[in-house]
Structure formats: C-alpha cells, structure tokens
C-alpha positions as CSV (number, residue, x, y, z in Angstrom):
1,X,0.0,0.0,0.0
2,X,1.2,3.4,-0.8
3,X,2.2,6.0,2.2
4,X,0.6,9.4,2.2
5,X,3.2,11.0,0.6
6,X,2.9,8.7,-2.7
7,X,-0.2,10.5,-3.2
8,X,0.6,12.7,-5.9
9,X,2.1,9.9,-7.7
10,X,-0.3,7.9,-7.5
11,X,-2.9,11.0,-9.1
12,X,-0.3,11.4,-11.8
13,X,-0.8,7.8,-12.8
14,X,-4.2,7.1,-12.2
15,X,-5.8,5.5,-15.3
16,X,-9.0,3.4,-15.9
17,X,-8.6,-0.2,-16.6
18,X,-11.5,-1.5,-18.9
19,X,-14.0,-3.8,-17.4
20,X,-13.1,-6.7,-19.9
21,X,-9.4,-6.9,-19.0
22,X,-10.5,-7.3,-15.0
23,X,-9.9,-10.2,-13.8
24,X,-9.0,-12.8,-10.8
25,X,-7.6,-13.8,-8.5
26,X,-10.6,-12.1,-6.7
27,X,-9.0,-9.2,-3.6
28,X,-9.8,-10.8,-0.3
29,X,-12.6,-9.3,1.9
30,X,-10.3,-7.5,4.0
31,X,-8.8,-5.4,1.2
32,X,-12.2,-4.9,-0.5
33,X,-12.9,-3.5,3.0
34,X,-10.4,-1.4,2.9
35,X,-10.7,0.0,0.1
36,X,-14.4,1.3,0.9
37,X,-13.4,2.5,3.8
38,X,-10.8,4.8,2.6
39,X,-13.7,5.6,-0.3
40,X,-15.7,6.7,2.6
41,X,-13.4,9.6,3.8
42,X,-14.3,12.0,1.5
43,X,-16.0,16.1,1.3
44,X,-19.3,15.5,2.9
45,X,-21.2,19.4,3.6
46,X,-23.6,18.6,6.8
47,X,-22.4,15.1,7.8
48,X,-25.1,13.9,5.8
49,X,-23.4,10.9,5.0
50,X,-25.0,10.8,1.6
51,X,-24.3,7.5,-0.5
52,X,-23.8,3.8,0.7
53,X,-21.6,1.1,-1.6
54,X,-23.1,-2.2,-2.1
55,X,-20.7,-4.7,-2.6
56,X,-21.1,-7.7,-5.4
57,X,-18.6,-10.5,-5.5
58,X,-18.3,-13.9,-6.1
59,X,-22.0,-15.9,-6.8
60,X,-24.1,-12.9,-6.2
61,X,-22.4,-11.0,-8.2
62,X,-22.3,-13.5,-11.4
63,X,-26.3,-13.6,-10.9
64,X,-26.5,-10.0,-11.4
65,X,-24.7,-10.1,-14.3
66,X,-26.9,-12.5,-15.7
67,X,-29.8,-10.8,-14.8
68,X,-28.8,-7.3,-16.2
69,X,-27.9,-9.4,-19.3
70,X,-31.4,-11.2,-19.5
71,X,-33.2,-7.8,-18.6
72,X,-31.2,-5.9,-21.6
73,X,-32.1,-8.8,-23.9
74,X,-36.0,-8.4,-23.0
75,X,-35.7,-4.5,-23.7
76,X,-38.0,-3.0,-26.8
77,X,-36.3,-3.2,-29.7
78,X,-33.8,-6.2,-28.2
79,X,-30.4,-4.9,-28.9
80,X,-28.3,-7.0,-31.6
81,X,-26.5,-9.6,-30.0
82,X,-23.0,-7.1,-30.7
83,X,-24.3,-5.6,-27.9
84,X,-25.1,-8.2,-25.5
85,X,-21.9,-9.8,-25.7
86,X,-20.2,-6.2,-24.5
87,X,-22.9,-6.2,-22.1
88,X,-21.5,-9.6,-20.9
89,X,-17.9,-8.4,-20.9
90,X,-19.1,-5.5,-18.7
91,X,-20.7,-6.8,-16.1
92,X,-19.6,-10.3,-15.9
93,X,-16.0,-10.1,-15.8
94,X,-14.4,-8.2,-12.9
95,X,-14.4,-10.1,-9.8
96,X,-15.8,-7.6,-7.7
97,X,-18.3,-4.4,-8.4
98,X,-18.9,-1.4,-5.5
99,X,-21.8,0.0,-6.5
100,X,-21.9,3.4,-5.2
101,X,-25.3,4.6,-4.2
102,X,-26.6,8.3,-3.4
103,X,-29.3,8.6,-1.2
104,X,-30.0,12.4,-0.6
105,X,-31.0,13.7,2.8
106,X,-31.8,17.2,4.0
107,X,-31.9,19.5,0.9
108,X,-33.2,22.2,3.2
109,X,-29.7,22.4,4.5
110,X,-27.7,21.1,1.8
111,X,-28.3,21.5,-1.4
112,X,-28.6,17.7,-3.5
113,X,-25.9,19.0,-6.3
114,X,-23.3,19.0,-3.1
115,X,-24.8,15.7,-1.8
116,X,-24.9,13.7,-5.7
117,X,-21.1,15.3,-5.5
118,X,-20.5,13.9,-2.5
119,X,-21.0,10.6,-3.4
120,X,-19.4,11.1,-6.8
121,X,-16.3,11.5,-4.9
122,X,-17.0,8.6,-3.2
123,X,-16.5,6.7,-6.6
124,X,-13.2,8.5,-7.7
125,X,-11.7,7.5,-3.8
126,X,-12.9,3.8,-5.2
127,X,-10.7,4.1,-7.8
128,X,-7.8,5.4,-6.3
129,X,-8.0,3.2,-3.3
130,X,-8.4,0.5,-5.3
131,X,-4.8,1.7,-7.6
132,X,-3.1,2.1,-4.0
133,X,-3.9,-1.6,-3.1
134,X,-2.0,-2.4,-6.9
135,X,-5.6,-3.1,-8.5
136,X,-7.2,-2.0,-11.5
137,X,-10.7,0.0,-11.3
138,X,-13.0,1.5,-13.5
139,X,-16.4,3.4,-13.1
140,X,-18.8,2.7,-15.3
141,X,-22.8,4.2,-15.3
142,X,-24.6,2.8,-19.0
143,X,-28.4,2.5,-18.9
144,X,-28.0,0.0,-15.5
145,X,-27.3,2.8,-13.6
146,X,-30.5,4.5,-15.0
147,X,-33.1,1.9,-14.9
148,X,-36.0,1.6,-12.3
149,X,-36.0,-2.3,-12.5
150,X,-32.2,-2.4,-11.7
151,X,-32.7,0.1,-8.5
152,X,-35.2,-2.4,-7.3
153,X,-33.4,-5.6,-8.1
154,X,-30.9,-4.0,-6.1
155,X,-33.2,-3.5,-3.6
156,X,-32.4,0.7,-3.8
157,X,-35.1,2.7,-1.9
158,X,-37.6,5.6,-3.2
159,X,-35.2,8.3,-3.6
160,X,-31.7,6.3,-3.9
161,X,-29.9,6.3,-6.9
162,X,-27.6,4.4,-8.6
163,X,-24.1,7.0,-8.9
164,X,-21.7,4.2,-10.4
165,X,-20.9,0.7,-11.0
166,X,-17.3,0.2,-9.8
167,X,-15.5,-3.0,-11.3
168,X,-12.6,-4.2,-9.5
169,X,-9.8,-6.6,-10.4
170,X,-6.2,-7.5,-11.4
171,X,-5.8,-5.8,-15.0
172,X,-4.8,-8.8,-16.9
173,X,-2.8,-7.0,-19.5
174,X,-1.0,-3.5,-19.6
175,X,-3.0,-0.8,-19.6
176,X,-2.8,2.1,-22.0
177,X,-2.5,5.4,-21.2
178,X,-4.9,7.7,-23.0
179,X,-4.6,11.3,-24.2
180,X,-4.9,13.8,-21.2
181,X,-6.4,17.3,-21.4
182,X,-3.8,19.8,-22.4
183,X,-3.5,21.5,-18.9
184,X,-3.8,25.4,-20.6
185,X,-6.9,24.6,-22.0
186,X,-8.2,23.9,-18.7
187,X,-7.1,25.8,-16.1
188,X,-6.8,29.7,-15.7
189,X,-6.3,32.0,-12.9
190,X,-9.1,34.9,-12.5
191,X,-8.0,38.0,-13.0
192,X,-10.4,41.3,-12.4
C-alpha cells in the first residue's frame, strides 16, 4: 500500500482499466474492506453521510450479471447480439463491483448537487483506493445505472440512486495510457 506521501504519484498515474481486462484472482474481503473504507473519507457538507456502496462478489455477483444481461435482452427493440456480448464483458468479468449509491438527505440544509457530489467523490476515492492496493478499477454508469428495474433488483429505496458501477480486479494486461487534457486549455487564474 502506498504511504501518504505517494499521493501525488499515484494521481499522476491514475488510469482506468476497462472492465473486460479485470480479472482474478478475486482481492480478499479484508482489502475490498479497505478499500471502501478509505472511499468513505471524503468532502461530505452537513455530515449527511449521503451515498452507501453495495458490494457484489463472487455468486451474487455473477447472478447479477446474468440478470442485467437477461433484462437488456428483454428490452424494446432487443439490442443485436453485438451488444449483448459487451454487455456480458461489462458486467460479468471483474471479480468484484462497488456499486456506489446516493441517497439524498436534507436538501433544506444542503443543497442535493453538493450531496450527488459527495458521493461522486466517493467513486473516484474507489478508484484510487483501489490503484493504491495495486488493483485495477474502473467506473462505469450505461443505462443500469439509469433503470427503475435495476434500482429495485438491487433492492435501492424511493429516492436512492444508482451514482456508479465500480469494477474491480487485477488488469490482466497492460494498460494504455490515453490522451490527457492539455492543462492550458483547462485551467486559468481569474483575474479582475
């Protein structure tokens, strides 16, 4: 595990490994528990404590992907089979999925755009904690994350929300790196 001050290091080479090149052996509970844990720490206006992370391993998890599969398949149109296969690659090959949801609380106090970005942050410290325990991560939404039957297969509760599906593994083949925004382009300082 990385000490604190790897951190910018580990920022610096912080990349998405694809779903499809996840694979075993599957992290132990104990670092699967750490790693949501250190998810957990993160910028949370009011103490609201707005998310929770569902984990899916092992059987369970290989039943949901199956049934997201066989739910995608039943849609109107049914997609072409092109499709379902990347469907299967998606969902059924990463050991392990966090799947980070946001369940807003007092908007009276706090508005719910800082409370969805609470929990957004919530999957980014996935990712990293995941790349500090020498895992691969990536965070993935796609129509599961925006579908009513999903939510309630999941057993999500009026007002919950599905923020990410966060699949975890060993990448089982280098990972490219991609092209990164050209800093200038991005960043300014204010002048008056």
């Amino acid at each position: 595990m990385n000490e604190p001050d790897q951190v910018p290091g580990l920022l610096e080479r912080r990349r998405s490994t694809p779903s499809r090149l996840l694979g075993g052996p599957a992290p132990d509970i104990e670092t699967l528990e750490r790693v949501a844990r250190t998810a957990l720490r993160v910028p949370d206006h009011g103490k609201l404590q707005p998310w929770r992370i569902l984990l899916l391993r092992g059987a369970p998890r290989q039943a949901f992907g199956e049934w997201l599969l066989a739910r995608r398949a039943a849609q109107q149109p049914p997609p072409a089979e092109a499709v379902i296969d990347k469907e299967r690659q998606k969902m059924t090959t990463a050991p392990v999925i966090f799947v980070v949801i946001s369940r807003i609380g007092d908007t009276d106090r706090i508005p719910e755009l800082e409370q969805i970005l609470s929990g957004g942050c919530v999957c980014f410290s996935l990712l990293l904690a995941a790349e500090a325990e020498g895992l691969g991560a990536q965070w993935l939404t796609g129509w599961p994350a925006y579908d009513e039957g999903v939510a309630a297969h999941l057993g999500l509760s009026a007002g919950e929300r599905i923020l990410g599906f966060i699949h975890v593994g060993h990448a089982q083949e280098e990972v490219p790196e991609r092209v990164r925004p050209e800093f200038a382009e991005h960043f300014q300082e204010w002048q008056t």
